[in-house]
N, C-alpha and C positions, 0 to 999 in steps of 0.2 A: 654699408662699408664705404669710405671713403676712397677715393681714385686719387692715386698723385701723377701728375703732367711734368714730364719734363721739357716741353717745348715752351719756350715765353707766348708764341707766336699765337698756339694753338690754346694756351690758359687766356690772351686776349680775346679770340672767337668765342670762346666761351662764356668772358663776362657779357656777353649781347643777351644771353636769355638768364642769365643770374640776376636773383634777388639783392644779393650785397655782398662783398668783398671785406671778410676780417683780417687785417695786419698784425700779427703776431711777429715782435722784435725778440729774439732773444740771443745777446753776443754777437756773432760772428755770420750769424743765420737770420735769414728775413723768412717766415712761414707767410705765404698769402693761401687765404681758404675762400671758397667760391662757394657761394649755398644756391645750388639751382631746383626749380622744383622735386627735382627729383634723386638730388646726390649732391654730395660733397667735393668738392673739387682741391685738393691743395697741391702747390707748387712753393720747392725750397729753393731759393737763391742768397746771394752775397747782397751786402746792404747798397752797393753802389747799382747795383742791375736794378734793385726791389724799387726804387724811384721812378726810374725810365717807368716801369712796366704800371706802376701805380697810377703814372699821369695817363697812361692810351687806356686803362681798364674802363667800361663802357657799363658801369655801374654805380652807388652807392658804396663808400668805403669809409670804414672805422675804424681807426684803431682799437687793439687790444690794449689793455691794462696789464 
């Protein structure tokens, strides 16, 4: 099952042992999903925070399609 994180701070300690970070854009809502060996991690924010948090992420990131 997946875990959603409402902390920025606390979804960035966590890209340290994550595989890669998916960016899912849709509207008004930025999805960031965190794949670590062992779970899923996702966090919803606003497209202007989704920036800030995408540059300090300390992994591999893709966008979604």
């Amino acid at each position: 099952m997946p875990m959603e994180v409402f902390d920025p701070e606390e979804f960035i300690r966590i890209s340290e042992r994550a595989l890669y970070c998916l960016v899912k854009r849709s509207g008004d809502i930025v999805k960031l999903k965190l794949r670590t060996p062992s779970r899923l991690y996702t966090l919803k924010v606003k497209p202007e925070e989704a920036e800030d948090i995408i540059r300090r992420l300390r992994c591999e990131v893709t966008e979604a399609r």
